[in-house]
PDB file of N, CA, C and O in Angstrom:
ATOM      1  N   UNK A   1     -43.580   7.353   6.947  1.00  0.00           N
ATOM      2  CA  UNK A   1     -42.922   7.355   5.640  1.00  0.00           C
ATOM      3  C   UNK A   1     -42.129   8.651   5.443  1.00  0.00           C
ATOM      4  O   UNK A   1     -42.716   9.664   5.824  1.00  0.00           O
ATOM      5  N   UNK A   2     -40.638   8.849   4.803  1.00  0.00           N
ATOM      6  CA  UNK A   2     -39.914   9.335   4.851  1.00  0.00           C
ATOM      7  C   UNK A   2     -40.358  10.350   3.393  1.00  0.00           C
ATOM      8  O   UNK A   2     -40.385   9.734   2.328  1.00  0.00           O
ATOM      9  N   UNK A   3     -40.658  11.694   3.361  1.00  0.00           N
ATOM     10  CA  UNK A   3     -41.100  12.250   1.786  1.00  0.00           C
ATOM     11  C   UNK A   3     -39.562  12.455   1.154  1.00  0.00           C
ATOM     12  O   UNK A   3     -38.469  12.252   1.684  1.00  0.00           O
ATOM     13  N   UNK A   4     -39.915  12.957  -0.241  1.00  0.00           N
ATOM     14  CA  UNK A   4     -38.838  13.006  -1.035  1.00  0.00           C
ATOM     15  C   UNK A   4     -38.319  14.398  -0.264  1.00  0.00           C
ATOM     16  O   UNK A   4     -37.211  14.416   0.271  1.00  0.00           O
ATOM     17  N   UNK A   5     -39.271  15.650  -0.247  1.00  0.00           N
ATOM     18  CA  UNK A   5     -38.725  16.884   0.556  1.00  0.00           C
ATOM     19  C   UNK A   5     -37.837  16.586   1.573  1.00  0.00           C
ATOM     20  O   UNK A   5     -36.814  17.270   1.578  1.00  0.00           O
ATOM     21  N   UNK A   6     -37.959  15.722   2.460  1.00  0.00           N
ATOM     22  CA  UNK A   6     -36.775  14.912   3.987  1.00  0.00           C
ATOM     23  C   UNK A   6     -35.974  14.992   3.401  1.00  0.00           C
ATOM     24  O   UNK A   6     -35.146  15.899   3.481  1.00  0.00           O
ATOM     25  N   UNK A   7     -35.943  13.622   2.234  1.00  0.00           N
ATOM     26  CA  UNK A   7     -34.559  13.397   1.876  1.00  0.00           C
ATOM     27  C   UNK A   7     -33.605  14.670   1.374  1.00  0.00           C
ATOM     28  O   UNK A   7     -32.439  14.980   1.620  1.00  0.00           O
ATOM     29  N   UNK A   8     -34.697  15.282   0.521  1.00  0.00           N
ATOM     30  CA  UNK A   8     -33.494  16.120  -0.483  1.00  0.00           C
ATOM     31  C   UNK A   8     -33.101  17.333   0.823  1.00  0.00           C
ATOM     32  O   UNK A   8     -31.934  17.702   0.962  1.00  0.00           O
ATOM     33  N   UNK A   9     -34.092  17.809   1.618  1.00  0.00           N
ATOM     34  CA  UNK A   9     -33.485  18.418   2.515  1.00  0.00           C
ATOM     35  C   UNK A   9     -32.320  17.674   3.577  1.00  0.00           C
ATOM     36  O   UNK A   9     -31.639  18.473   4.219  1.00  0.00           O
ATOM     37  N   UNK A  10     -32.089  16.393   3.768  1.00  0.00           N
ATOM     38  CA  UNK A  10     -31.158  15.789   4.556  1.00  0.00           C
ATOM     39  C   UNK A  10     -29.664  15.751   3.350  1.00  0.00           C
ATOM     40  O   UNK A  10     -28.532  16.158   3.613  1.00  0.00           O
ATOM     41  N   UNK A  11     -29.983  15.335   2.465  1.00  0.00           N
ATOM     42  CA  UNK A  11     -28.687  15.272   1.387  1.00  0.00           C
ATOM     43  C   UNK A  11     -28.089  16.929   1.298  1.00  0.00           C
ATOM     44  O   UNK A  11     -26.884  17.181   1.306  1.00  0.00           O
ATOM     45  N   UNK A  12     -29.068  17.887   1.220  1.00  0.00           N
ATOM     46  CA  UNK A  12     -28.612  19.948   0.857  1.00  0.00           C
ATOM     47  C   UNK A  12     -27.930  19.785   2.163  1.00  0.00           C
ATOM     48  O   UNK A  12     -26.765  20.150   2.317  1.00  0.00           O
ATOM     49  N   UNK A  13     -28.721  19.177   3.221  1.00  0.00           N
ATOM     50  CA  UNK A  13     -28.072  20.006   4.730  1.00  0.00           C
ATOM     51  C   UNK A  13     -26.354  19.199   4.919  1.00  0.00           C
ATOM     52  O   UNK A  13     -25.497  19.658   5.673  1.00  0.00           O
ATOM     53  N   UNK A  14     -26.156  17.916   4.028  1.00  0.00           N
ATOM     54  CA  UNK A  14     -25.200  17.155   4.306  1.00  0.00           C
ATOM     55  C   UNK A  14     -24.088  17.515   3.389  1.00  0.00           C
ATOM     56  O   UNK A  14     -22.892  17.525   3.684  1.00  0.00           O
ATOM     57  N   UNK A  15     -24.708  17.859   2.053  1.00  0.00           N
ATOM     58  CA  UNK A  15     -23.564  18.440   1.330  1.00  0.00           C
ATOM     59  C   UNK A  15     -23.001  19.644   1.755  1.00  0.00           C
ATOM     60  O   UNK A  15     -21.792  19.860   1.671  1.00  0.00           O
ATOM     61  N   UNK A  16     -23.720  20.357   2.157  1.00  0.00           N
ATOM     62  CA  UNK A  16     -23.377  21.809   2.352  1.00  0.00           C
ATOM     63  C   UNK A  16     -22.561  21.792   3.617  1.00  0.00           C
ATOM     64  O   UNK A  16     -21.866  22.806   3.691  1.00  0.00           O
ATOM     65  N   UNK A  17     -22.394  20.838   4.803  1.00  0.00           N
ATOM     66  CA  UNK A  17     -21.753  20.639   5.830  1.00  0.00           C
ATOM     67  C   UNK A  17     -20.299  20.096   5.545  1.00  0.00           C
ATOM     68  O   UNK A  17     -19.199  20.091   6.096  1.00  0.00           O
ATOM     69  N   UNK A  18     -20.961  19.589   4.249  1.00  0.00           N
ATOM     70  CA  UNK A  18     -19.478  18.744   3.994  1.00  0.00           C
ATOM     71  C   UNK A  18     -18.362  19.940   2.730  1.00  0.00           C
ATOM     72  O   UNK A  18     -17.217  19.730   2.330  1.00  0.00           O
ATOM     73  N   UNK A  19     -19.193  21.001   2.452  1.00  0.00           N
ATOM     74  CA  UNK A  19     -18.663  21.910   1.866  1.00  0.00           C
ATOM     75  C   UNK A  19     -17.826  23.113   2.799  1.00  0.00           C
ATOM     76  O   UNK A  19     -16.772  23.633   2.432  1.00  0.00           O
ATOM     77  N   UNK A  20     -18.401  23.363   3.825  1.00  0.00           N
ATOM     78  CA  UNK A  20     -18.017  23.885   4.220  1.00  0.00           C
ATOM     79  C   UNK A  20     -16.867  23.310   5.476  1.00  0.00           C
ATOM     80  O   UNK A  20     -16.228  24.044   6.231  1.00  0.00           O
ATOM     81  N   UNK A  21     -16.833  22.010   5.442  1.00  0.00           N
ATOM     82  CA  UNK A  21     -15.661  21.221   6.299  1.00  0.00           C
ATOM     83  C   UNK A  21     -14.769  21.567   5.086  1.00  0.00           C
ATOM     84  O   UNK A  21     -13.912  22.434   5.256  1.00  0.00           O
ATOM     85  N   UNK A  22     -14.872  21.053   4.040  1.00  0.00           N
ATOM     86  CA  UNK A  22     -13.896  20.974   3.462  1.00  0.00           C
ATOM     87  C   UNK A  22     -13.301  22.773   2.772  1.00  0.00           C
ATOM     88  O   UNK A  22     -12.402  22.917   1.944  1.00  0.00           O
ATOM     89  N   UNK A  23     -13.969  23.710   3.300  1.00  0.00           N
ATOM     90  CA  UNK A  23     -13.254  24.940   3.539  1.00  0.00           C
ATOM     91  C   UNK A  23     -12.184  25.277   4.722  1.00  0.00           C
ATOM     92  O   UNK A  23     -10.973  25.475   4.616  1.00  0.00           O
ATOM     93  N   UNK A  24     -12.885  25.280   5.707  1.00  0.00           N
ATOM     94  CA  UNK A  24     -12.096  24.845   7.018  1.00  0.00           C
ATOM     95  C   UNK A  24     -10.798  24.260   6.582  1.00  0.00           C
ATOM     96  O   UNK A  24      -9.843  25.018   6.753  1.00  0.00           O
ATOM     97  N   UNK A  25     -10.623  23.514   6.248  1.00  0.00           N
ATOM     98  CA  UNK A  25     -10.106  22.529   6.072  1.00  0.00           C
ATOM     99  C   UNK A  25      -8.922  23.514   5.359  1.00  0.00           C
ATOM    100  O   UNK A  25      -8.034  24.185   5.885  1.00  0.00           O
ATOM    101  N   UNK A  26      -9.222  23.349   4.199  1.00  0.00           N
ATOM    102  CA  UNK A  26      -8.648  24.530   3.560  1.00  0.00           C
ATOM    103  C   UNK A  26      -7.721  25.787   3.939  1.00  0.00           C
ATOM    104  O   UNK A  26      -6.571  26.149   3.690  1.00  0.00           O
ATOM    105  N   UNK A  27      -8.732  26.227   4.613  1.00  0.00           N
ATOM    106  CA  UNK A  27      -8.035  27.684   5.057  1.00  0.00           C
ATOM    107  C   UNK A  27      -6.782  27.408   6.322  1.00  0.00           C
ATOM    108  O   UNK A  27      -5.912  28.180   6.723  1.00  0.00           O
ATOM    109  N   UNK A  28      -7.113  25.933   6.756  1.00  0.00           N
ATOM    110  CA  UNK A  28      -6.371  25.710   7.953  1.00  0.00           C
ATOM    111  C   UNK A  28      -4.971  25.388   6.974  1.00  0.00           C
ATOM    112  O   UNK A  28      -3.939  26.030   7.169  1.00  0.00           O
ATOM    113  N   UNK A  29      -5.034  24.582   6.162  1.00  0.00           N
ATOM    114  CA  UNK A  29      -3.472  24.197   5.421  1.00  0.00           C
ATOM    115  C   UNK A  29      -2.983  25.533   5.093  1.00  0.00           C
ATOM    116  O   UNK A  29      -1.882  25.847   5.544  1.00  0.00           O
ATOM    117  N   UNK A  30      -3.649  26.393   4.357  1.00  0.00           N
ATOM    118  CA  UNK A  30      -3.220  27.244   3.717  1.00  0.00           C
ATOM    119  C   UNK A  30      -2.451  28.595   4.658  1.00  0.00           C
ATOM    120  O   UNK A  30      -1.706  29.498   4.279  1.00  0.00           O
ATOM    121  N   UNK A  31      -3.072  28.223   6.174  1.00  0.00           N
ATOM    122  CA  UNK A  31      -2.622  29.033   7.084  1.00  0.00           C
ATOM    123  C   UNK A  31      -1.027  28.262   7.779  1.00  0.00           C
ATOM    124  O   UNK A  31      -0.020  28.870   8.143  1.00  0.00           O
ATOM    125  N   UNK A  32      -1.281  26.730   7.784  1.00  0.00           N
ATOM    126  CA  UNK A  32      -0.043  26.219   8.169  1.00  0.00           C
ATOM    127  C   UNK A  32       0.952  26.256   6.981  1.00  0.00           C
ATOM    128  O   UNK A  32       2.149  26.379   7.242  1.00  0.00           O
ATOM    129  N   UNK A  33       0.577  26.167   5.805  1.00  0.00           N
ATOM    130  CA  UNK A  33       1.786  26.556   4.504  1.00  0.00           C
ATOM    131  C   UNK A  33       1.771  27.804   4.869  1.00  0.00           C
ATOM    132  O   UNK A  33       1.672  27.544   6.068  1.00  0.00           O
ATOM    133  N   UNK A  34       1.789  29.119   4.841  1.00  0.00           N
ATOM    134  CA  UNK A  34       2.025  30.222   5.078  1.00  0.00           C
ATOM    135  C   UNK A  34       3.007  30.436   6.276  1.00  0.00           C
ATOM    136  O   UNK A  34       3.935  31.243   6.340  1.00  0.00           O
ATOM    137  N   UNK A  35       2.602  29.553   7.188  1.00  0.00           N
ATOM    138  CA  UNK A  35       3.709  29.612   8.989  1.00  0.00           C
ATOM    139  C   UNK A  35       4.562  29.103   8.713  1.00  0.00           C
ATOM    140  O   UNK A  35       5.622  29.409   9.259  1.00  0.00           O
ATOM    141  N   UNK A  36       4.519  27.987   7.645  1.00  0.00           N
ATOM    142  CA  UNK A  36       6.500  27.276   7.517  1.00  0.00           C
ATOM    143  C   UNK A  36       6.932  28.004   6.600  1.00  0.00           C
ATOM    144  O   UNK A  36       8.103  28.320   6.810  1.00  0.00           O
ATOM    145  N   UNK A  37       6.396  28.534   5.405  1.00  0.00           N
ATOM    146  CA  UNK A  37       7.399  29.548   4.647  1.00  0.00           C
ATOM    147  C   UNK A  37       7.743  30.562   4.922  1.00  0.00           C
ATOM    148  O   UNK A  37       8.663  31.018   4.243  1.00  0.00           O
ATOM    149  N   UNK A  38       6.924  31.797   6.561  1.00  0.00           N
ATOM    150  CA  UNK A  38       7.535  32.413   6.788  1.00  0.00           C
ATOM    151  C   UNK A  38       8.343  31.812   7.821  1.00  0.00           C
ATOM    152  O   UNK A  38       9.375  32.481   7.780  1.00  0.00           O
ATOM    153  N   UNK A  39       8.495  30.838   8.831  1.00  0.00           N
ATOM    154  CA  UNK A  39       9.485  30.124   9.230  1.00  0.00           C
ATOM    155  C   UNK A  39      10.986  30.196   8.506  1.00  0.00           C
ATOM    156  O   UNK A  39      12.093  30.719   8.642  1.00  0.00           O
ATOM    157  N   UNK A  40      10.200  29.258   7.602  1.00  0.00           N
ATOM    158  CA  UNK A  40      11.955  29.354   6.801  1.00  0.00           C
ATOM    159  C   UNK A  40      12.527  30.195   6.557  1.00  0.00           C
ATOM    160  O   UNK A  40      13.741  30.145   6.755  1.00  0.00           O
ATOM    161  N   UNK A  41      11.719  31.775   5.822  1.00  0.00           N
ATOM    162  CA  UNK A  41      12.320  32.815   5.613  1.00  0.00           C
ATOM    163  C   UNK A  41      12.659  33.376   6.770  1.00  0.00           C
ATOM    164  O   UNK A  41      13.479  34.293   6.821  1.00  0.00           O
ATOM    165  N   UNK A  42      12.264  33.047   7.466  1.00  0.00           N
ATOM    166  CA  UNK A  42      13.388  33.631   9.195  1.00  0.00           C
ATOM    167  C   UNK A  42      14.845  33.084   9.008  1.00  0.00           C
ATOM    168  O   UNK A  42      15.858  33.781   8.952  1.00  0.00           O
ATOM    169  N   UNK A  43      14.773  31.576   8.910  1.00  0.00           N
ATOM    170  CA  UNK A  43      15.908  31.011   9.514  1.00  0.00           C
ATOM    171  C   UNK A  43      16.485  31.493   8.441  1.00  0.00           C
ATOM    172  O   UNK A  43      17.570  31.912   8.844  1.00  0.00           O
ATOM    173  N   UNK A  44      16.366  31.784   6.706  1.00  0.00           N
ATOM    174  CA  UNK A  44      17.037  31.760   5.679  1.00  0.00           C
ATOM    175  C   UNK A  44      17.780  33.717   6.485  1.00  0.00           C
ATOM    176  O   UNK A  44      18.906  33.937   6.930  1.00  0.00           O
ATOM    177  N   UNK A  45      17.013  34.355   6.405  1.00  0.00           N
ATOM    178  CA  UNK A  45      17.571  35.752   7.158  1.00  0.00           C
ATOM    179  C   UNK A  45      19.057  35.603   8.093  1.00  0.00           C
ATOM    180  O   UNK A  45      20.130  36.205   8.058  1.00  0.00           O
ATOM    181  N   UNK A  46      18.462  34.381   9.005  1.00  0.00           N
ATOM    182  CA  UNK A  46      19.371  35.017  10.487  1.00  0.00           C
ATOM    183  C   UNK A  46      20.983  34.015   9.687  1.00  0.00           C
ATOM    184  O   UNK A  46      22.093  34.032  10.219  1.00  0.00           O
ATOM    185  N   UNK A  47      20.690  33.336   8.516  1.00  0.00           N
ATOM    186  CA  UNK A  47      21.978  32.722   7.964  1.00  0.00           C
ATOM    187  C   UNK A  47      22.653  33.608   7.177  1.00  0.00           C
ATOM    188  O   UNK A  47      23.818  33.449   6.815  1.00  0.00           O
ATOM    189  N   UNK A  48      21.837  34.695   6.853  1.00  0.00           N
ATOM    190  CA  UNK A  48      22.384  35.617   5.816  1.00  0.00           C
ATOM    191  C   UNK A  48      23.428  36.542   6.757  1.00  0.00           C
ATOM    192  O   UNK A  48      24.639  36.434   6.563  1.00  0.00           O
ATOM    193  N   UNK A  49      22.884  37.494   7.827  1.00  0.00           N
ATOM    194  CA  UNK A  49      23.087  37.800   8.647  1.00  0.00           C
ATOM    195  C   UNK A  49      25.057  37.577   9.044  1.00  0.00           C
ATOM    196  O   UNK A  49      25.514  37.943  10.126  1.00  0.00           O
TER     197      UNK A  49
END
């Protein structure tokens, strides 16, 4: 038989996995928005130029 302690420890260990994916996650967009806007501000430079 499965106790209530299992469960609630299987649901903490699942949320918290899924909290911290969805940081990852996060920091990864926020690192690829950061690479195309300084992208662009390159190409916007070498037009000024």
């Amino acid at each position: 038989m499965i106790t209530r302690k299992v469960l609630i420890n299987k649901f903490v260990n699942f949320v918290t996995k899924g909290f911290e994916l969805s940081q990852a996650i996060n920091d990864e967009y926020k690192t690829i928005k950061k690479f195309k806007k300084d992208r662009n501000n390159a190409k916007e430079k070498k037009h000024c130029k």
